[in-house]
C-alpha positions as CSV (number, residue, x, y, z in Angstrom):
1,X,21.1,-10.9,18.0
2,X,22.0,-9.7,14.9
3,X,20.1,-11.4,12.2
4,X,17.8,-14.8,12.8
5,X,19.4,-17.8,13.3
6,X,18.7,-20.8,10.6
7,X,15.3,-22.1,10.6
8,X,13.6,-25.5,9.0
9,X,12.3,-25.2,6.1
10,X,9.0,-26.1,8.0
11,X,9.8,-23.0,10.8
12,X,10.0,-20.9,7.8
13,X,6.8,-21.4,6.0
14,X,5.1,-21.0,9.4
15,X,6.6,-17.5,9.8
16,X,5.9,-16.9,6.3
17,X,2.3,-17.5,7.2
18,X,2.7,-15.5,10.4
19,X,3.5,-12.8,8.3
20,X,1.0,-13.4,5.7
21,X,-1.6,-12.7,8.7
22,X,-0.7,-10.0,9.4
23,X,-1.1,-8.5,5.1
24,X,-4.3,-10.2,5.3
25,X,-6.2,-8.1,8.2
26,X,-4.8,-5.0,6.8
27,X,-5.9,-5.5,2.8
28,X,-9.0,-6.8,4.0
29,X,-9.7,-3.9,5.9
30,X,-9.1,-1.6,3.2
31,X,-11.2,-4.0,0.3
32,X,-14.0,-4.4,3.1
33,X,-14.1,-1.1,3.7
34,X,-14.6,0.0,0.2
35,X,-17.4,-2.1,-0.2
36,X,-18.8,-0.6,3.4
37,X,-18.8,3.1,1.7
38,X,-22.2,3.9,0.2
39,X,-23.8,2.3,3.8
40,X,-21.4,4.6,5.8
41,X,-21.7,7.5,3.7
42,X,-25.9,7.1,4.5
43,X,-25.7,6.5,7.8
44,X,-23.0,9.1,8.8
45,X,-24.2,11.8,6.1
46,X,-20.9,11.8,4.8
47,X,-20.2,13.7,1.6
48,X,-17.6,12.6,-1.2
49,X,-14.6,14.4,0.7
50,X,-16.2,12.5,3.9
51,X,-16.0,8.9,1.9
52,X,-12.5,9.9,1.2
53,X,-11.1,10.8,4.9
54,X,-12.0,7.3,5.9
55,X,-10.0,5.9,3.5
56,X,-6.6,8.5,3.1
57,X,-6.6,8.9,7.1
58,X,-5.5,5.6,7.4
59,X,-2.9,5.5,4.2
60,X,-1.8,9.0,5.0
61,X,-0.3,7.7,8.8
62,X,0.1,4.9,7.3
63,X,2.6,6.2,4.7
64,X,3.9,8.4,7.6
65,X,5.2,6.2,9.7
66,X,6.3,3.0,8.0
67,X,9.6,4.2,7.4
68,X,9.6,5.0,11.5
69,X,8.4,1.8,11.9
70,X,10.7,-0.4,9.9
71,X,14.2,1.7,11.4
72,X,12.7,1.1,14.6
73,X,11.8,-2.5,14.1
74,X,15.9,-2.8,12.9
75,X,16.7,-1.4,16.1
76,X,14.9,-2.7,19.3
77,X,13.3,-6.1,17.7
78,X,11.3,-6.8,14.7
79,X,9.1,-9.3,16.8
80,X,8.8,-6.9,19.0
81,X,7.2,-4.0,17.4
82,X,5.3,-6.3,14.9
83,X,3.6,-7.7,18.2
84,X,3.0,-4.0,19.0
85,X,1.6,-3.4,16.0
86,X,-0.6,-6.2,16.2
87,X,-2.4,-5.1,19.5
88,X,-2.7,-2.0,18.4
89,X,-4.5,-2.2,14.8
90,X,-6.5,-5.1,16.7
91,X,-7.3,-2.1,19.6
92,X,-8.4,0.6,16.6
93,X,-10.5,-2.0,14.9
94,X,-12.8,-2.1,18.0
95,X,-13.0,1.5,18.4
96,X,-14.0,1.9,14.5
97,X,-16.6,-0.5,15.5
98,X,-17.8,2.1,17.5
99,X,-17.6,5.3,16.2
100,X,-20.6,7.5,16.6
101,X,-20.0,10.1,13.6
102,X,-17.5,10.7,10.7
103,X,-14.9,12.5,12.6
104,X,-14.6,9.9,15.6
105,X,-14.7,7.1,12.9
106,X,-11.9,8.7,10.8
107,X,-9.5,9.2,14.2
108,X,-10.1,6.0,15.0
109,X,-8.8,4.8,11.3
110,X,-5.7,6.6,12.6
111,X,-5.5,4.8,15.5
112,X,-5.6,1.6,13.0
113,X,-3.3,2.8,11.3
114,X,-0.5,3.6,14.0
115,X,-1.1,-0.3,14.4
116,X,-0.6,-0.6,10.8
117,X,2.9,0.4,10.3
118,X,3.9,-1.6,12.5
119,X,2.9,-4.5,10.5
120,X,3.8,-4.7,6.8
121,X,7.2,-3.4,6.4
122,X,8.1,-5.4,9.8
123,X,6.8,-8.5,8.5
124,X,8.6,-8.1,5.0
125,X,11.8,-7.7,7.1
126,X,11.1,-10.8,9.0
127,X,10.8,-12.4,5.7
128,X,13.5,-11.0,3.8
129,X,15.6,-12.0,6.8
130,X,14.3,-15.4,7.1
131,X,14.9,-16.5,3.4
132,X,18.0,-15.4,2.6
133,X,17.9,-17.6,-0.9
134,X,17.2,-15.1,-3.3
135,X,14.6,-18.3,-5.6
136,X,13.4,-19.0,-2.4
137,X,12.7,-15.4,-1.2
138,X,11.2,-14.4,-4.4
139,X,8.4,-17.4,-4.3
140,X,7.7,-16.1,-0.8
141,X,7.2,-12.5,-2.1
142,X,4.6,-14.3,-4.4
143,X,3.0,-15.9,-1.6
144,X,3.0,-12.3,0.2
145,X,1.6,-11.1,-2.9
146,X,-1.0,-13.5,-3.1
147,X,-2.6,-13.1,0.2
148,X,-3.6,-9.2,-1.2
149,X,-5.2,-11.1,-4.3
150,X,-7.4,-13.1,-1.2
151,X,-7.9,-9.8,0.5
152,X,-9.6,-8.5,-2.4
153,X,-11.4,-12.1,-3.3
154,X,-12.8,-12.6,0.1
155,X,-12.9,-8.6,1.2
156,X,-15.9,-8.0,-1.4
157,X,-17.9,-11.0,-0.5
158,X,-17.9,-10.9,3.4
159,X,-17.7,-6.8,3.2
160,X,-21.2,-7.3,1.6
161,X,-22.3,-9.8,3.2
162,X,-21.6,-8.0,7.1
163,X,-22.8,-4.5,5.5
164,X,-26.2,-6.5,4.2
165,X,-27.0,-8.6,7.1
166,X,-25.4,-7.1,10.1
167,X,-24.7,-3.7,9.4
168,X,-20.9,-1.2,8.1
169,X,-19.8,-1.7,11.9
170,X,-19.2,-5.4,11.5
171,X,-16.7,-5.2,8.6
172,X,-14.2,-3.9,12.0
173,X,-15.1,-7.0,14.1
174,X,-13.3,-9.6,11.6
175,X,-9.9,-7.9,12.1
176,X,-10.4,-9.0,16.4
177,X,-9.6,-13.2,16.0
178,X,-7.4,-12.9,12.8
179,X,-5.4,-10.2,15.1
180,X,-5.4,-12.3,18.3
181,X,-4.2,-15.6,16.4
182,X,-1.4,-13.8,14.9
183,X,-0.7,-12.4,18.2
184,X,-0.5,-15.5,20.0
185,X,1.6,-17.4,16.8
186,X,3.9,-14.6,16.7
187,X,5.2,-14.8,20.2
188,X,5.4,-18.8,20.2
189,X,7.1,-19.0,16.9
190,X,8.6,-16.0,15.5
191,X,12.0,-15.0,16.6
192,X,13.6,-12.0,17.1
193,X,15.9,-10.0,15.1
194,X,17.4,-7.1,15.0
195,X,20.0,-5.3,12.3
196,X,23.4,-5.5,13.7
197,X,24.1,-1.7,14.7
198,X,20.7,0.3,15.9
199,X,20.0,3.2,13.8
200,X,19.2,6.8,15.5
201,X,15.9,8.0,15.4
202,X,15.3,11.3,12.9
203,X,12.5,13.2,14.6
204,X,13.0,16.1,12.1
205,X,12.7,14.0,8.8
206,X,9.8,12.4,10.4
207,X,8.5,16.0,10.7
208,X,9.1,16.8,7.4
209,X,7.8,13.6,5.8
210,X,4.3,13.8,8.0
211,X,3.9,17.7,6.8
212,X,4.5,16.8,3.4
213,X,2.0,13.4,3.3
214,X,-0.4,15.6,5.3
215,X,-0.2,19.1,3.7
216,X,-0.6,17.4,-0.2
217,X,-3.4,15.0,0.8
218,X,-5.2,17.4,2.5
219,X,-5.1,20.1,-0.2
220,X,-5.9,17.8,-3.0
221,X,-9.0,16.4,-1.1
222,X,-10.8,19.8,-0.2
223,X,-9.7,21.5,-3.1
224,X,-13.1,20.9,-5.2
225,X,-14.9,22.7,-2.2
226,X,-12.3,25.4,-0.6
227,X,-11.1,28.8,-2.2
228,X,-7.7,28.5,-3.6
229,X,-6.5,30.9,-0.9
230,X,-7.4,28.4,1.2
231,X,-5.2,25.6,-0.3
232,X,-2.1,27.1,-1.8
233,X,-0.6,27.4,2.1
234,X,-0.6,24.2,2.0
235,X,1.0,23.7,-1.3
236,X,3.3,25.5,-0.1
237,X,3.7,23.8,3.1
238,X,4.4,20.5,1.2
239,X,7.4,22.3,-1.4
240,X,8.7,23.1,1.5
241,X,8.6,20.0,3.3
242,X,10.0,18.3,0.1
243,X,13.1,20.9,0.0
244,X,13.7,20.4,3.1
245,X,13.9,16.8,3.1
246,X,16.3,16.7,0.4
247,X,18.6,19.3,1.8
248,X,18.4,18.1,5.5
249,X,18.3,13.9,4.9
250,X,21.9,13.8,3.0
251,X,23.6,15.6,6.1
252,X,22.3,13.2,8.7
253,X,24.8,9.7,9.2
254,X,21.5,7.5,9.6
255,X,18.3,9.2,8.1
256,X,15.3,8.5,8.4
257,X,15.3,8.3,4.3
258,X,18.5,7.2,3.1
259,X,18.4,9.0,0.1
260,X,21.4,6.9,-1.3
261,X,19.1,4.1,-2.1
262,X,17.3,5.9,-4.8
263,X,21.0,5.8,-6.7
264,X,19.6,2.3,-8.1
265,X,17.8,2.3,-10.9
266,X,15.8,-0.5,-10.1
267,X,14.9,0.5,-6.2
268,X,14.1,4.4,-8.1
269,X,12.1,2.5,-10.5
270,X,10.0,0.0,-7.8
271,X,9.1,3.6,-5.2
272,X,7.6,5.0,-8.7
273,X,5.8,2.2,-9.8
274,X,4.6,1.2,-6.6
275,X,3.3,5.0,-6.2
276,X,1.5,4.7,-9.4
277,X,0.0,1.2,-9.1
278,X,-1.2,1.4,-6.1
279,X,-2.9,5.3,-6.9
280,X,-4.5,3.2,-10.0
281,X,-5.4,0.2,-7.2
282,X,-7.2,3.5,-5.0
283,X,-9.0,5.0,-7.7
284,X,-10.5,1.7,-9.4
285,X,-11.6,0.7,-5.9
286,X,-13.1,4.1,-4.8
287,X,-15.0,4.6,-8.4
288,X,-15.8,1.3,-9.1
289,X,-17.6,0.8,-5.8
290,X,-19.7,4.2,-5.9
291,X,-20.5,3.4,-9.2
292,X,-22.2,-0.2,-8.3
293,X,-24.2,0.6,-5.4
294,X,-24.9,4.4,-5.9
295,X,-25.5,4.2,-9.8
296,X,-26.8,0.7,-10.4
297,X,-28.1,0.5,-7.1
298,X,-26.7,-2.9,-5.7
299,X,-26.6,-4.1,-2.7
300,X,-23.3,-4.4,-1.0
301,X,-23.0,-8.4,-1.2
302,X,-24.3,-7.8,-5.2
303,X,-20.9,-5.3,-5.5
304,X,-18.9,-7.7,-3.7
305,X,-19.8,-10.2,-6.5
306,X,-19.3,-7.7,-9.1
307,X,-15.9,-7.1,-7.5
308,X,-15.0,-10.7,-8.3
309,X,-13.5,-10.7,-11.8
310,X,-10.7,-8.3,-10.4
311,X,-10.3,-10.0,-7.7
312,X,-10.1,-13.4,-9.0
313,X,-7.3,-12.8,-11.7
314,X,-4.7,-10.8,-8.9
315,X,-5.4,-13.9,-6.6
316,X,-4.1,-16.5,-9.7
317,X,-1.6,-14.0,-11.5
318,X,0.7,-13.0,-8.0
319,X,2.4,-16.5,-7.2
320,X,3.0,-16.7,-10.6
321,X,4.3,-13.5,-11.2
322,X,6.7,-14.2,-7.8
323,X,7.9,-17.2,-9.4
324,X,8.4,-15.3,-13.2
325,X,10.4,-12.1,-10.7
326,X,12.5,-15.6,-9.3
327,X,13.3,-17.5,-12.7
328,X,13.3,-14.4,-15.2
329,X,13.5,-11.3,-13.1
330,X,11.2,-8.0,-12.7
331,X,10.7,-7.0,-16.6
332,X,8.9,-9.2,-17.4
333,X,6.0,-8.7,-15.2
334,X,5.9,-5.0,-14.8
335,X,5.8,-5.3,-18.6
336,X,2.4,-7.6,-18.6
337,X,1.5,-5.4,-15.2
338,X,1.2,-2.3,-17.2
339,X,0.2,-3.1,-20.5
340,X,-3.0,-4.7,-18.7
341,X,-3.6,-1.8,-16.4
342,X,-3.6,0.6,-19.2
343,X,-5.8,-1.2,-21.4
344,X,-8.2,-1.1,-18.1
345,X,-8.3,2.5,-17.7
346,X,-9.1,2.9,-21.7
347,X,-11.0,0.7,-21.7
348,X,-13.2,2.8,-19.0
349,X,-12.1,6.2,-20.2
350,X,-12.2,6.2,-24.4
351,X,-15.2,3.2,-24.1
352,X,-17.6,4.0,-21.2
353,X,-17.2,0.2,-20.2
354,X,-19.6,1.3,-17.3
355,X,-22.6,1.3,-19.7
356,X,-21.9,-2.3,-20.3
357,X,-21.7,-5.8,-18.8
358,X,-19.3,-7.5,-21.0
359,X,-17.1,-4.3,-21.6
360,X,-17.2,-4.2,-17.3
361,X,-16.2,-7.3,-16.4
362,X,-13.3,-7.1,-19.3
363,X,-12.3,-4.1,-17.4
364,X,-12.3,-5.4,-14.5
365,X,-10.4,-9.1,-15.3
366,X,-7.9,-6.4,-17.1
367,X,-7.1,-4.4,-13.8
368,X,-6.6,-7.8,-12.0
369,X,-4.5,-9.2,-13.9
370,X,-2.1,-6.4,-13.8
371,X,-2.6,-5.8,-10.2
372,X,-1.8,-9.4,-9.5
373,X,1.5,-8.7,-11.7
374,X,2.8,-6.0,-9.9
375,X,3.5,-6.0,-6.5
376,X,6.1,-9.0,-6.5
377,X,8.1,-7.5,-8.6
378,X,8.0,-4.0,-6.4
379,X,8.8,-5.7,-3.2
380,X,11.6,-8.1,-4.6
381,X,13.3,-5.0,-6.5
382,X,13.1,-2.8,-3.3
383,X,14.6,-5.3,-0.7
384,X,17.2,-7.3,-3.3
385,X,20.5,-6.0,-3.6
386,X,19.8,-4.2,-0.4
387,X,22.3,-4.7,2.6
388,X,20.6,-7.1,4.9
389,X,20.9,-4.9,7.7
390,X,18.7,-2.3,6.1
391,X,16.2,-4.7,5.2
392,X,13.6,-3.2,7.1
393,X,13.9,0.6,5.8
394,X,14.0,-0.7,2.1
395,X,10.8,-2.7,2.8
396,X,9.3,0.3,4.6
397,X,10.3,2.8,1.8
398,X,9.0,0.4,-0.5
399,X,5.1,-0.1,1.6
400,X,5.6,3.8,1.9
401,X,5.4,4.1,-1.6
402,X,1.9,2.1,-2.0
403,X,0.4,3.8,0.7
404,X,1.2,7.1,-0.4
405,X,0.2,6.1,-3.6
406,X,-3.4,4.6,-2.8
407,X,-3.2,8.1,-0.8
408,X,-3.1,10.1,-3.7
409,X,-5.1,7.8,-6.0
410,X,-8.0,8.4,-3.2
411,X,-7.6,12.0,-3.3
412,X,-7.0,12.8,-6.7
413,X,-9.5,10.6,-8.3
414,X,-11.6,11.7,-5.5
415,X,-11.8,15.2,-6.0
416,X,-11.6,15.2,-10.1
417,X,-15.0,13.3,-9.4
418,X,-16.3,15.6,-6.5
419,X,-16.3,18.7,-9.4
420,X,-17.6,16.5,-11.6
421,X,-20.5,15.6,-10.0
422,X,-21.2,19.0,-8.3
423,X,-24.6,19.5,-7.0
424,X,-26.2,16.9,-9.5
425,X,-26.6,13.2,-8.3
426,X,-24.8,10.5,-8.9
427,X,-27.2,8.8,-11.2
428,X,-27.4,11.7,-13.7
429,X,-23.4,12.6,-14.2
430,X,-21.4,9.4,-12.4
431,X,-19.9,8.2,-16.0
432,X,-18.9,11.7,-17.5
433,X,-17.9,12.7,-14.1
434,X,-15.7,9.6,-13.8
435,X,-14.1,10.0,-17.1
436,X,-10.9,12.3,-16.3
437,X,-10.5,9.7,-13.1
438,X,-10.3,6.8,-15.4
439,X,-7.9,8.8,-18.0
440,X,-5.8,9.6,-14.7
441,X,-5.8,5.5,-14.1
442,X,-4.5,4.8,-17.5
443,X,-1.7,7.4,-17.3
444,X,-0.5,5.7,-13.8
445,X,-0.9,2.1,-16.3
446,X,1.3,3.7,-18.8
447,X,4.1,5.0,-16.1
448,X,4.4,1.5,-14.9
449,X,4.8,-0.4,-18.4
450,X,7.2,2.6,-19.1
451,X,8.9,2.7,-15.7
452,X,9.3,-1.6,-15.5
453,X,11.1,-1.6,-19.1
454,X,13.6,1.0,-18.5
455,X,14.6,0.1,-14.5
456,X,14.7,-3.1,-15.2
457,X,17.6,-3.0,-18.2
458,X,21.7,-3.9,-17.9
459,X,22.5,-0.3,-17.1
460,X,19.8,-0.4,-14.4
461,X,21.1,-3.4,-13.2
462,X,24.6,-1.9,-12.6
463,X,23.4,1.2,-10.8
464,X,21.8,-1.6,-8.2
465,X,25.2,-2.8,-8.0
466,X,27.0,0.2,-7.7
467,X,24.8,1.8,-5.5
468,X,24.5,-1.9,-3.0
469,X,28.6,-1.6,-3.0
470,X,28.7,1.9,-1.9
471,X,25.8,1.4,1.1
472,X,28.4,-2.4,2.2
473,X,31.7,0.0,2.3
474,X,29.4,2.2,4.3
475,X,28.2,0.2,7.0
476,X,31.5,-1.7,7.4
477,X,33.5,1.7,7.8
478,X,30.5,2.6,10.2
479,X,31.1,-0.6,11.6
480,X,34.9,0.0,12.1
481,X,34.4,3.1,13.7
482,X,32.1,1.9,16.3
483,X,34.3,-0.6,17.4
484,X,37.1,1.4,17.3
């Protein structure tokens, strides 16, 4: 069972839907989450590194096993290890639920995440696989697109709403009957498929990629209160990761990172933008919402409402930037995608739009707009062009990327405003404090206007070409051999 057999048009939007599920409890756990921060960080006396773990130990295993995930999905059954993943993210939600301090709640946002990688880059495979019409797949990648835009709509509102009424552990409970209906749809509808020759596992480049994630996060996110002697192991520990990867991957026949995909321009291009989107997506979320409860003093339902005009803009602008990505291709809205993200961060960085309403909620609309703009374009550039049969690795190189990039948003932002904020509170020094972390989000604006207008080009295009032709001769001499 190769690749999935032709469905109904009707058998395919249910899938896509299936799939869509599955984005959904996993955005709105991170945007719910967010929201929860300030309650959590009072209740579990949590400092700012504290409020940071919660978030980057899910991204970091996250990021650290996607790539497992989606090579293993090729192998032994995308429906099967999406169902896996599916039980257990749905199994880690209960046990966030109830976590009695910091560190139990921040291993059991592992947990979630283990279930998580089993999720996103599967269900993109099972997408990519199931419309195989490049129009038709691109309006589905705006659909896939769209349900993050919900996620961070609806995340806000019932995030504040469970925090005000009920309490931080109810934001976990929402994940149980959106897991469980996925669950049950997948195995009545969804069917299985596989690539058509299993790929070998690569415990050593897993190795490699987990101390690197690991090492950099962790080094970046207690540098503000930990002697340098103290981190520069690690930096070390990471280079060496990184050389090690790019000396040991190339030798391997089926790597765990097939390194030969980054000859495109275009999939290059998507890995970097995606990093440097989705660090700008982490930083907005983690300064805008200690900024709204902890320096205005809102509730967390008054946030969530706050939240809205970013919300409501990547809801409307993603199906429409799937169908631009269909009908005009990727230039076009990286282009809009980073012009609007980098007028955001100014507008927080050179303008202080913190200090006022109208100057906020411009800066907010600004960041949803190009939010909403760029992740079509990422996931159609990663996966198109892209033998079939490594669909899932592409996808989960691709999800690897925005998790690895919300990591280091987290973490970077994070710490820059950790030392700004020192000893003082947050009241006194949030919007100088915050001002290099907004500078930092405009830079990762400006790499993805830059990045979308020169991967994007003719001699980009060719490179995708090139590089697609090489990876076909591959697997069909591959192919040859084996049945030989």
């Amino acid at each position: 069972m190769a690749r999935m057999p032709e469905l109904s048009h009707r058998r395919r939007t249910l899938v896509l839907a299936i799939c869509c599920m599955s984005l959904l409890i996993v955005s709105l756990d991170n945007t719910v989450l967010n929201v929860a921060l300030p309650s959590m960080q009072q209740d579990l006396h949590a400092s700012t590194s504290g409020l940071q773990w919660t978030i980057d130990a899910y991204t970091l295993v996250l990021a650290s096993l996607l790539m497992l995930a989606g090579s293993t999905a090729d192998r032994i059954g995308r429906k099967r290890v999406f169902m896996a993943g599916l039980v257990v993210f749905t199994i880690g939600s209960v046990l966030c639920s109830l976590a009695g301090d910091l560190q139990a709640l921040v291993a059991f946002r592992m947990v979630q995440a283990v279930g998580g990688s089993m999720l996103n880059p599967v269900a993109m495979s099972i997408i990519t696989n199931t419309f195989t019409n490049p129009r038709e797949r691109a309006r589905a990648i705006g659909v896939w697109g769209a349900v993050v835009g919900i996620s961070m709509a609806a995340g806000p509102l019932v995030g504040g709403l469970l925090v005000d009424s009920v309490g931080w552990r109810s934001i976990f409970w929402i994940n149980l009957p959106v897991g469980l209906a996925a669950l049950l749809l997948t195995l009545r509808f969804v069917p299985e498929s596989r690539a058509p020759r299993a790929r070998r596992p690569d415990p050593v480049g897993q190795v490699l990629v987990i101390a690197l994630f690991g090492s950099l996060t962790y080094a970046i996110i207690e540098a503000p209160s930990t002697p340098f002697g103290s981190i520069a192991p690690l930096a070390v520990v990471a280079l060496a990761a990184l050389v090690g990867l790019l000396l040991y991957e190339p030798r391997r026949e089926e790597p765990l990172i097939d390194l030969r995909f980054f000859r495109s321009a275009p999939f290059s291009g998507a890995t970097l933008i995606a990093i440097s989107a989705f660090a700008a997506l982490g930083g907005f979320l983690f300064l805008s919402t200690l900024y709204l409860q902890n320096v205005r003093g809102l509730t967390a339902l008054e946030a969530g409402l706050w939240m809205l005009p970013m919300a409501v803009p990547t809801f409307l602008c993603a199906p429409l930037s799937g169908r631009l990505v269909g009908t005009r291709g990727p230039r076009l809205p990286l282009l809009i995608a980073g012009f609007a993200m980098t007028t955001s961060g100014v507008l927080f960085a050179a303008f202080e739009a913190e200090t006022s309403n109208v100057a906020l909620f411009a800066g907010y609309v600004l960041f949803g707009i190009g939010f909403g703009f760029v992740n079509a374009p990422i996931t159609n550039t990663a996966v198109s062009g892209m033998p079939r049969a490594q669909a899932g690795v592409a996808a989960a190189v691709a999800s690897t990327s925005r998790q690895l990039g919300q990591t280091l948003g987290v973490a970077v932002v994070g710490a820059v405003l950790a030392s700004g904020v020192g000893n003082s509170s947050y009241r006194e020094v949030f919007v100088s404090a915050a001002r290099p972390g907004w500078w930092i989000l405009a830079v990762c604006g400006c790499a993805v206007l830059a990045l979308g207008a020169v991967t994007n080009g003719r001699w980009a295009r060719g490179t995708a070409e090139r590089t697609a032709e090489r990876l076909e001769s591959a697997e069909v001499r591959d192919a040859a051999g084996v049945s030989a």
